[in-house]
C-alpha positions in Angstrom: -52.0 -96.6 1.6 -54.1 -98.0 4.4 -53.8 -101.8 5.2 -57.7 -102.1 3.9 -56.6 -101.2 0.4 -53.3 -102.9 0.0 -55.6 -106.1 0.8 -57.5 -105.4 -2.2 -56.6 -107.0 -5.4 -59.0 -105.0 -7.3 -56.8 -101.3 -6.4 -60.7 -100.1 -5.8 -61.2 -98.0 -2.8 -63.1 -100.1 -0.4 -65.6 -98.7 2.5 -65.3 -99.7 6.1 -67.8 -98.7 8.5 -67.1 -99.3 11.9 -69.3 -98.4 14.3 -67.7 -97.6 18.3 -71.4 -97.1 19.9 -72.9 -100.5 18.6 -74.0 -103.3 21.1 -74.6 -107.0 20.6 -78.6 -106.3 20.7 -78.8 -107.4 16.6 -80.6 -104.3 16.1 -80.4 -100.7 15.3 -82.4 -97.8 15.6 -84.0 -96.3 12.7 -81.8 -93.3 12.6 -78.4 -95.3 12.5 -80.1 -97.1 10.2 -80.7 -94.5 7.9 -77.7 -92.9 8.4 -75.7 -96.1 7.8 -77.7 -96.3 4.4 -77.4 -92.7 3.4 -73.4 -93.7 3.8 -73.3 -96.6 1.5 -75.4 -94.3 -1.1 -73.0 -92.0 -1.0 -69.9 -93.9 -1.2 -71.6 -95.9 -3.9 -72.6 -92.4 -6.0 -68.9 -90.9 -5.5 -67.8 -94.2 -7.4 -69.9 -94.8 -10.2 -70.4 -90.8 -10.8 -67.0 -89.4 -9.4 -67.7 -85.8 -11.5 -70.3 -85.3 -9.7 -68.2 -84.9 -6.0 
């Protein structure tokens, strides 16, 4: 089990994003930011509708 989830008391899976290309410029482009969000949606739909993976 990774260290991320054994720190959880809730046993829930937990998302990390972690990004190796960002700067300290406070802001993203439009694409990573709409790739960042169409990465939450999809964790968040795999856990509140996990038949439909």
């Amino acid at each position: 089990m990774p260290k991320t989830s054994a720190a959880s008391a809730s046993g829930k899976p937990i998302l990390l994003h972690y990004d190796t290309e960002g700067g300290h410029s406070g802001g993203l482009p439009i694409v990573k930011q709409i790739a960042n969000t169409a990465d939450m949606l999809a964790f968040l739909v795999s856990q509140v509708f996990p038949a439909a993976q």
